[in-house]
VMD Tcl script that draws the C-alpha trace (Angstrom):
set ca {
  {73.62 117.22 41.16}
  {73.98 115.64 37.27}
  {76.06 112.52 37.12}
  {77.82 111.69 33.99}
  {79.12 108.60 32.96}
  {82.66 108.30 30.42}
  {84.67 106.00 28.79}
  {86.54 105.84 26.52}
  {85.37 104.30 23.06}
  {88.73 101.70 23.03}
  {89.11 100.87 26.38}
  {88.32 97.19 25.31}
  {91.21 97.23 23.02}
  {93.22 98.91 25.85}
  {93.18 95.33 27.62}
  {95.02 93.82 25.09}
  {97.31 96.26 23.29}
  {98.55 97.12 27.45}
  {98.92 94.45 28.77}
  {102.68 94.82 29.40}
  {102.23 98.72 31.11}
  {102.75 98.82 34.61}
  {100.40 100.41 37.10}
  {102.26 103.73 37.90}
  {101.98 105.59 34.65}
  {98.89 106.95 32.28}
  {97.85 104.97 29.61}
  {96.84 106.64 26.60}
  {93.15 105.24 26.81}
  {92.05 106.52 30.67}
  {90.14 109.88 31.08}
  {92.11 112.97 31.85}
  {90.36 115.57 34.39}
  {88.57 118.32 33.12}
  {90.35 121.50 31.57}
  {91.26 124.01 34.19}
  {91.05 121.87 37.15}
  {93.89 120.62 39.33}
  {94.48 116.88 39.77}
  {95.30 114.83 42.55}
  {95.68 110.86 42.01}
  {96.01 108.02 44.59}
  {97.51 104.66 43.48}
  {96.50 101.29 45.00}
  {93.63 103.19 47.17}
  {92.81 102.29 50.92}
  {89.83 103.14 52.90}
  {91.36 106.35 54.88}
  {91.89 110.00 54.30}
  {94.09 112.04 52.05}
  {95.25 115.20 52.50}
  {94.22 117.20 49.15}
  {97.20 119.18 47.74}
  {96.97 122.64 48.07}
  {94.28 122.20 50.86}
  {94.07 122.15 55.01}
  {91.53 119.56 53.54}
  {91.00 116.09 53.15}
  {89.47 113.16 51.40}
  {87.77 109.89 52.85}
  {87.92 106.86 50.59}
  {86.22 103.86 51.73}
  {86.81 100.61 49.69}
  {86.93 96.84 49.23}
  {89.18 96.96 46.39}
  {86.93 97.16 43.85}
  {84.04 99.59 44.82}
  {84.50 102.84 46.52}
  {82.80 105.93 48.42}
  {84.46 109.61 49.07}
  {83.56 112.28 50.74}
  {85.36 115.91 50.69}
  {84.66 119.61 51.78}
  {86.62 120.13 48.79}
  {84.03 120.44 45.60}
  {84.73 118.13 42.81}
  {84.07 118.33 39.47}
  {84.81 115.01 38.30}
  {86.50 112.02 39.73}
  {88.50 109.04 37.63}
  {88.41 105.78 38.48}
  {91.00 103.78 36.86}
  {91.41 99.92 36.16}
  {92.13 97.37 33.49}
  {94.25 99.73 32.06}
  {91.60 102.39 31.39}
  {89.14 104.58 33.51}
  {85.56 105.24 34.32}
  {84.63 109.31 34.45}
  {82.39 110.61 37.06}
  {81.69 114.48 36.36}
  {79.66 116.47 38.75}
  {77.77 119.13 38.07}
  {77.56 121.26 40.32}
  {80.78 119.99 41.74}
  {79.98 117.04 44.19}
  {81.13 116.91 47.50}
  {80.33 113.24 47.87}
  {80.18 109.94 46.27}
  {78.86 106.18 46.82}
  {79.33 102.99 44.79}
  {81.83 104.20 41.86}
  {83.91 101.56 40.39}
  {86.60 101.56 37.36}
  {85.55 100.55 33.93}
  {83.83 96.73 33.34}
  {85.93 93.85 32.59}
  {84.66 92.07 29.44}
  {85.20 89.14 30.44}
  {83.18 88.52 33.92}
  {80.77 91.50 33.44}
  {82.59 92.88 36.67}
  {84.44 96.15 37.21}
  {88.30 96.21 37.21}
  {90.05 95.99 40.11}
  {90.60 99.17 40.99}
  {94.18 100.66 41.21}
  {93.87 104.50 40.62}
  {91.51 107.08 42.02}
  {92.02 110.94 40.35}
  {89.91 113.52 41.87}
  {89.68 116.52 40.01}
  {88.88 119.65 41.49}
  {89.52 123.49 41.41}
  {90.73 125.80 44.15}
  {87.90 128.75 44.72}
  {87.68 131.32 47.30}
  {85.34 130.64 49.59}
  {82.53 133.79 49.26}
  {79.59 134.26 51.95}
  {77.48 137.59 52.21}
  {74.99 138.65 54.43}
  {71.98 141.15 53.69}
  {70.32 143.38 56.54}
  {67.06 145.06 55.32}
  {65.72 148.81 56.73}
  {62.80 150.60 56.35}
  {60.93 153.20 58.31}
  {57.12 152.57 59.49}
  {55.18 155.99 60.02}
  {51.72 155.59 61.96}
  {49.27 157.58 61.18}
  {45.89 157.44 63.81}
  {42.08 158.35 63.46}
  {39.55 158.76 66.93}
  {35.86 159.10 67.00}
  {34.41 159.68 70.15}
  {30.39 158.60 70.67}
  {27.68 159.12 73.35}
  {24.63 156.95 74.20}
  {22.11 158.40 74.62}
  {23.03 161.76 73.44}
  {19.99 163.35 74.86}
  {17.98 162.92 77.86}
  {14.78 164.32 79.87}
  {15.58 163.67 84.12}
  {13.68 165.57 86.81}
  {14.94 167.37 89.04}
  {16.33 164.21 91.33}
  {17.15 162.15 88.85}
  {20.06 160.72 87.85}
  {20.85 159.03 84.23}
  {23.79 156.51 82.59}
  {25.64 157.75 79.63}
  {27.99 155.18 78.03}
  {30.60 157.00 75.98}
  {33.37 155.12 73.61}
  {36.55 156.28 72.24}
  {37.53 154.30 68.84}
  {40.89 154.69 67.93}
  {42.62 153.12 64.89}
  {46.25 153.33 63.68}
  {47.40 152.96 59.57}
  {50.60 152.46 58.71}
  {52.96 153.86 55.82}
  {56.57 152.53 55.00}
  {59.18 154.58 53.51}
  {63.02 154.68 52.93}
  {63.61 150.86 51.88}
  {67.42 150.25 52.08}
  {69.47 147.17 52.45}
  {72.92 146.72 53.53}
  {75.73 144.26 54.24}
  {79.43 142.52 54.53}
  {81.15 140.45 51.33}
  {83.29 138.25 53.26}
  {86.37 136.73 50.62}
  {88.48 134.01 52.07}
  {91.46 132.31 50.80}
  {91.57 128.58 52.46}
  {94.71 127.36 49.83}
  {98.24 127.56 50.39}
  {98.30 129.74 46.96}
  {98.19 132.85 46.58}
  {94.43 134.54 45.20}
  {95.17 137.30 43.15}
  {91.33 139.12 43.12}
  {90.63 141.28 39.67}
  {86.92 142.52 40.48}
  {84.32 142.26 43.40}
  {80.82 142.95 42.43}
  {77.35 142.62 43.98}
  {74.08 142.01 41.99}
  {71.05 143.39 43.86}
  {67.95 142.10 41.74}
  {69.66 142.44 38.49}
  {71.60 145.83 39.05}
  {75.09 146.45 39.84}
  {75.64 148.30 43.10}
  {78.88 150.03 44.99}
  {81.05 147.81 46.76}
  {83.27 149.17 49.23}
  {86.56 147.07 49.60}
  {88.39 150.19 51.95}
  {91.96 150.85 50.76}
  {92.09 147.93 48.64}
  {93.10 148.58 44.74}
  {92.57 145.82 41.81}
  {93.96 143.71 41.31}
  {94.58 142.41 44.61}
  {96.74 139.34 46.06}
  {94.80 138.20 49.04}
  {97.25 135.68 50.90}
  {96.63 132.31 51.75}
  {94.25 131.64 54.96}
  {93.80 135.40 54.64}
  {90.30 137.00 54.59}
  {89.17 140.38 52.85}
  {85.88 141.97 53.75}
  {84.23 144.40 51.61}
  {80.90 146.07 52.12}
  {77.49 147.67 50.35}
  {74.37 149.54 50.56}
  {71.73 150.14 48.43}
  {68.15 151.67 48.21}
  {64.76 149.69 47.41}
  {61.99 151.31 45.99}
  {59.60 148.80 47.94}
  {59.35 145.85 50.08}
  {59.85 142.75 47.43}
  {62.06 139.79 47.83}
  {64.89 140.21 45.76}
  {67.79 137.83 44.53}
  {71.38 139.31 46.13}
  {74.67 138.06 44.70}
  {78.27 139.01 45.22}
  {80.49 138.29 42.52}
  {84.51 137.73 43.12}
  {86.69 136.91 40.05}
  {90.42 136.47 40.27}
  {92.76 136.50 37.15}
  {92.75 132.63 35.05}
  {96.52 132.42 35.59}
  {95.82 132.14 38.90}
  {95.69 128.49 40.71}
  {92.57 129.73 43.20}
  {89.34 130.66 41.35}
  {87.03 133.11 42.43}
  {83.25 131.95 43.06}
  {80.15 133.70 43.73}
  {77.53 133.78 46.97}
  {73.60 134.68 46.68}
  {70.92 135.70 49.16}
  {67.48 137.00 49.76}
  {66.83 140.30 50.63}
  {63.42 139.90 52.33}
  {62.31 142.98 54.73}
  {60.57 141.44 58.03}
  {60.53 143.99 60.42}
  {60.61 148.11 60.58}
  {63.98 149.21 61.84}
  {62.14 152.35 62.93}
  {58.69 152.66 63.62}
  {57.26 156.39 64.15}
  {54.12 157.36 66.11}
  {52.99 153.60 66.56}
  {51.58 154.47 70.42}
  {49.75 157.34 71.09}
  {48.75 158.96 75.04}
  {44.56 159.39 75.23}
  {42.93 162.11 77.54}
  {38.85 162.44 78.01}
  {37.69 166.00 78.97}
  {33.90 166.37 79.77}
  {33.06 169.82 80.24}
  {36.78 170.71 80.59}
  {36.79 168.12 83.59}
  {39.76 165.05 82.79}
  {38.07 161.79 83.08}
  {39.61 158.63 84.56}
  {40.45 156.03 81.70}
  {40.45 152.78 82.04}
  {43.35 153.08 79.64}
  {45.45 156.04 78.40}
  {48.49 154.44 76.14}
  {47.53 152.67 72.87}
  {49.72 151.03 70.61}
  {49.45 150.27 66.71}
  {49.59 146.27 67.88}
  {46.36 146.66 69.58}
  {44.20 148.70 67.13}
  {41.63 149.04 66.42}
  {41.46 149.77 70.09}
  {37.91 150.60 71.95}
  {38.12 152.34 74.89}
  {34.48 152.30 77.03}
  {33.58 154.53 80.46}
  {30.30 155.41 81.95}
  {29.42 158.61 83.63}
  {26.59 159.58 85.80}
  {24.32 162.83 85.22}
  {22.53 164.74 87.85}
  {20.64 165.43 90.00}
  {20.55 168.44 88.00}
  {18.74 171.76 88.70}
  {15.59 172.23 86.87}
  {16.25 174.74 84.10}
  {14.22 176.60 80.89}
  {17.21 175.95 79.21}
  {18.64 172.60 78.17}
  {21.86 171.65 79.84}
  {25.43 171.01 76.77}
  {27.50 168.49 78.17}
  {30.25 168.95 75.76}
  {33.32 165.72 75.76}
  {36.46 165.98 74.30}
  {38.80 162.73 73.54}
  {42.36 163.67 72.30}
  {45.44 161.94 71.13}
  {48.94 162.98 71.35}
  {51.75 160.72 69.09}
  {54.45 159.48 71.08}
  {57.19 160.58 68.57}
  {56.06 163.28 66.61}
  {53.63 164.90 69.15}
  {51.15 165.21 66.53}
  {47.46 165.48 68.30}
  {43.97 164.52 67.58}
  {40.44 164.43 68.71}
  {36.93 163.89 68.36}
  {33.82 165.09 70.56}
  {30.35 163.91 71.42}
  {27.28 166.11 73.31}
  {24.89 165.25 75.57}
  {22.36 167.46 75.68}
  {19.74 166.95 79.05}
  {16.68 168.82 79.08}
  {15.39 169.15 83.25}
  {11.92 169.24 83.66}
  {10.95 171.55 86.35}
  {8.44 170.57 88.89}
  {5.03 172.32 88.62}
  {2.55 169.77 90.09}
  {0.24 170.58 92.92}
  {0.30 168.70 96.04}
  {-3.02 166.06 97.84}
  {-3.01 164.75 101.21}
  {-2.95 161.50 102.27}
  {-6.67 160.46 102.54}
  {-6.70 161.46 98.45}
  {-4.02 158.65 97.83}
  {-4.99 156.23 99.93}
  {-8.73 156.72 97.91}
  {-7.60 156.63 94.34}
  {-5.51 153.67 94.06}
  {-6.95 151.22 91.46}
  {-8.96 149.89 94.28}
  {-10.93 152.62 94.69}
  {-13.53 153.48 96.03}
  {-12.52 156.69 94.09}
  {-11.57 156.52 90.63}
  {-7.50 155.39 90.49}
  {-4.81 158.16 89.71}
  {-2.24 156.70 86.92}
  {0.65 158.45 89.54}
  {-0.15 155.26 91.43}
  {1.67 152.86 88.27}
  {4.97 155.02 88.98}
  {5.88 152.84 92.00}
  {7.25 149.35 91.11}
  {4.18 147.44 91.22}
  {1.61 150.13 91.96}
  {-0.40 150.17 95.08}
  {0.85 146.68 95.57}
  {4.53 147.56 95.95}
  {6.23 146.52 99.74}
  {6.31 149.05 101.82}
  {9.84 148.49 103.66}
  {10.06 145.88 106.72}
  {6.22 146.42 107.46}
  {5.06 143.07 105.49}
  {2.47 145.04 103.83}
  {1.58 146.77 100.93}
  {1.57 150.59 100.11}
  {-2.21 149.90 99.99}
  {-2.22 147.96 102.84}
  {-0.12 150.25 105.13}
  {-2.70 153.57 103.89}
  {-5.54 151.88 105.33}
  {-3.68 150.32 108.64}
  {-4.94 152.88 111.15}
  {-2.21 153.70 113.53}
  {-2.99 151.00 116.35}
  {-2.87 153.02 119.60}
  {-1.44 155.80 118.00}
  {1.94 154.11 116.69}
  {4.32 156.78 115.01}
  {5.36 154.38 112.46}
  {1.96 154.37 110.70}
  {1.32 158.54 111.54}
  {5.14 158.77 109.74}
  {4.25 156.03 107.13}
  {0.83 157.97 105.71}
  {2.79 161.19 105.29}
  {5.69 159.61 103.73}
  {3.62 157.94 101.23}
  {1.66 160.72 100.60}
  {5.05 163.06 100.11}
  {6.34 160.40 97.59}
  {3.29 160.36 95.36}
  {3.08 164.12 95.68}
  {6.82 164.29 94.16}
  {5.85 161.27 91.45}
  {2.83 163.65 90.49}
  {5.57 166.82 89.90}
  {5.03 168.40 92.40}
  {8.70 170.47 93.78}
  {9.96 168.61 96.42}
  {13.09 170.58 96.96}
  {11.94 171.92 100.58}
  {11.45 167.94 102.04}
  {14.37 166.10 100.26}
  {16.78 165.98 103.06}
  {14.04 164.98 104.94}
  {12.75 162.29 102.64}
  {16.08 160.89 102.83}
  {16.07 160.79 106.68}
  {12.62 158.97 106.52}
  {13.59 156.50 104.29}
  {16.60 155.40 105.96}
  {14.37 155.32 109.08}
  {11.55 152.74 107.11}
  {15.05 151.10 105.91}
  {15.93 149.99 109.40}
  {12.81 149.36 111.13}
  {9.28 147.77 111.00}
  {6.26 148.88 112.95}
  {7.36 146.75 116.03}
  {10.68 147.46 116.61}
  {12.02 151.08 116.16}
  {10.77 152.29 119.88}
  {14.04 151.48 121.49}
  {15.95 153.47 118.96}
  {13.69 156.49 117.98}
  {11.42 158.68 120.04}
  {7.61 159.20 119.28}
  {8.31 162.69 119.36}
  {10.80 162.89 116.54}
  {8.63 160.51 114.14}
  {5.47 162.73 114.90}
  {7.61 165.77 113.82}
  {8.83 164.29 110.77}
  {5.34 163.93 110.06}
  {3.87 167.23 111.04}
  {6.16 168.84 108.48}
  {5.66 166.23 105.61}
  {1.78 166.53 106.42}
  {2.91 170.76 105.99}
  {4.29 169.53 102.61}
  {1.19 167.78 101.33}
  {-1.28 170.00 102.43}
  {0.52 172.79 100.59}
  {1.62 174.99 103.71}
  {5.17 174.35 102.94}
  {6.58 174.37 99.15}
  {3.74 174.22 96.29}
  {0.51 174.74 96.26}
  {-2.21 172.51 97.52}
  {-4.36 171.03 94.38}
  {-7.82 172.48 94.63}
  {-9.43 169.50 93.22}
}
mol new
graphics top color blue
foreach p $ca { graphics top sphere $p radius 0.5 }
foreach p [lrange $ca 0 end-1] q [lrange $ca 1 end] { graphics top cylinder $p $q radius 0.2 }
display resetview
């Protein structure tokens, strides 16, 4: 707000040549209000409020008599404060709605102000204008998926079993269209006069657009405490911050001016978004797959979604197995799909190894006395791996001879024998059930304690038909060296 200063260039004169006026008339020498404003003047002021004419609204003056403070939700565009026969001129611009410390024009004499005797406030009457601006624009989403395998190929035998770790990437971009902004021109009349309204425009970054005022025609006499609400709509090539402002002029005979309102148009949010979550599905070889997720939404891309799946046992085969995987998207809105696929290709060796008893493993371990087979390093820590609850080695338990003829050590020999056979390729399809059996048997008990459970009988037969097994009478052929 600009504060300016006036007096008049005689107003020392004035002291002298006036002495004999009296304090309720104008004297030639004070200030008059600014052309086109209305006028309202309080004599001998007191520290209360004033109704302002042609208002619901008032003025506080607080004063000691000399120096004085206003305040007003009335705008003012100057205000006159008048002693010794002339006046001091406050203008304000923009118009002020408040004011601290004025004072009428110095006396020459004490190098004080004037008493002060007469307060003008000038002011003009103007609608009161507010507008709003609501901002729309569409957001399309537009997704990509890539679906990847690791490992993508693998070699297993027969009973093995392998990890794949497959990913699904998904990522969403977005495009915004159909900018438009919209909103109300709200025109009241707070004066007891009557506004009579020639033109109501609105200024949307430097171009006119349509206002819609409904029946109303121009000129028009909008009533006092009445309100007239006109609205408009306009497209935006783009997203920018733009300056909005409604214009309302009334005709200059008129005793209520019009006045204008601004805004920004800023666009925040989408008013629509379209295809921002997509549904996910996994097929692996036509199979659907359980997801740890299957909704995705533009707020969380890029999105990774991770699974593992388990391959085999698998059949041994001349031909390499295709394990083909399919990862799809479907947009919620539009529908629109997508996908991506990875392979895993497994190639399944099949067994073609020959089969040794028991007395050649338990010689050719890398403690001789025959020279070591490298089938032995297969176990965990070769001929030194723990054999089960038994407290011994693999090595150890092949040259424990079966005290008294203990089935656990008959059982254990052939078991051994049966594993190394398989770890040396030999087909083991015929014994695997039975593997398993013996296993969970060496799983539960040592040497001492499985009599009370298990017969003799049935751990002797388990290893009649192992010994079968690795003396090639049952399944492949026995190696002949």
């Amino acid at each position: 707000m600009k504060l300016i200063l006036w007096a008049p260039a005689c107003a020392v004169l004035s002291v002298f040549a006036a002495s004999t006026a009296h304090a309720s008339g104008d004297y030639p020498t004070t200030p008059s209000c600014p052309e086109g404003t209305l006028e309202y003047k309080i004599d001998w002021p007191e520290s209360k409020s004033y109704p302002i004419p042609g208002t619901s609204d008032y003025v506080d003056v607080k004063t000691d008599g000399t120096y004085f403070d206003w305040s007003s939700k009335v705008g003012m565009d100057a205000i006159i404060a008048e002693g010794g026969y002339s006046g001091e001129k406050y203008l304000y611009d923009p118009e002020a709605y408040s004011g601290k410390g004025l004072y009428a024009p110095m006396d020459p004499w004490t190098g004080k102000p004037y008493k002060l005797w007469r307060i003008k406030f000038c002011y003009d009457l103007n609608l009161k204008v507010e507008k709003t601006a609501e901002t729309k624009f569409t957001r399309k989403w537009t997704w990509e998926i890539e679906k990847t395998a690791d490992p993508t190929y693998i070699e297993l035998r027969r009973w093995e079993t392998a990890d794949v770790d497959y990913e699904i990437a998904l990522d969403a971009e977005k495009y915004d269209k159909d900018f438009a902004v919209k909103g109300e021109i709200k025109i009241y009349n707070p004066f007891k006069y009557e506004a009579k309204i020639t033109e109501v425009k609105d200024i949307l970054d430097g171009v006119e657009v349509p206002v819609d005022c409904g029946d109303v025609d121009f000129p028009y006499e909008l009533g006092s405490h009445q309100e007239l609400v006109c609205t408009y709509w306009a497209e935006r090539p783009n997203a920018y911050t733009v300056e909005n402002k409604a214009i309302v002029k009334t005709d200059s005979s008129c005793k209520v001016g019009g006045d204008t309102a601004k805004v920004e148009v800023k666009f925040m949010g989408p008013s629509e978004e379209i295809d921002e979550c997509v549904s996910v599905t996994d097929e692996l070889d036509g199979v659907l797959q359980s997801l740890p997720t299957d909704h995705v939404c533009a707020s969380e891309a890029p999105k990774t979604i991770d699974y593992t799946h388990t391959f085999g046992p698998l059949e041994c085969s001349e031909w390499d197995y295709e394990f083909k995987n399919v990862a799809t998207f479907k947009t919620n809105d539009t529908h629109t799909e997508g996908y991506d696929e990875a392979t895993v290709i497994i190639k399944v060796n099949c067994p073609n190894g020959c089969t040794r008893t028991q007395g050649y493993w338990k010689t050719h371990s890398e403690y001789g006395p025959a020279p070591a087979d490298p089938v032995w390093e297969e176990l965990q820590n070769g001929p030194d791996s723990t054999f089960f609850k038994s407290g011994k080695s693999w090595y150890e338990v092949f040259w424990t001879p079966p005290p008294q003829g203990n089935a656990y050590y008959i059982l254990a020999h052939q078991y051994m024998a049966a594993v190394l056979n398989g770890l040396a390729d030999a087909d083991t399809i015929q014994i695997d059930a039975l593997l398993g059996l013996v296993r969970s048997f060496f799983e539960t008990y040592g040497p001492s304690d499985w009599q009370a459970s298990v017969s003799k009988n049935v751990l002797t037969g388990w290893a009649s038909t192992l010994e079968q097994f690795n003396s090639g009478k049952l399944g492949p052929m026995h190696c002949e060296s």
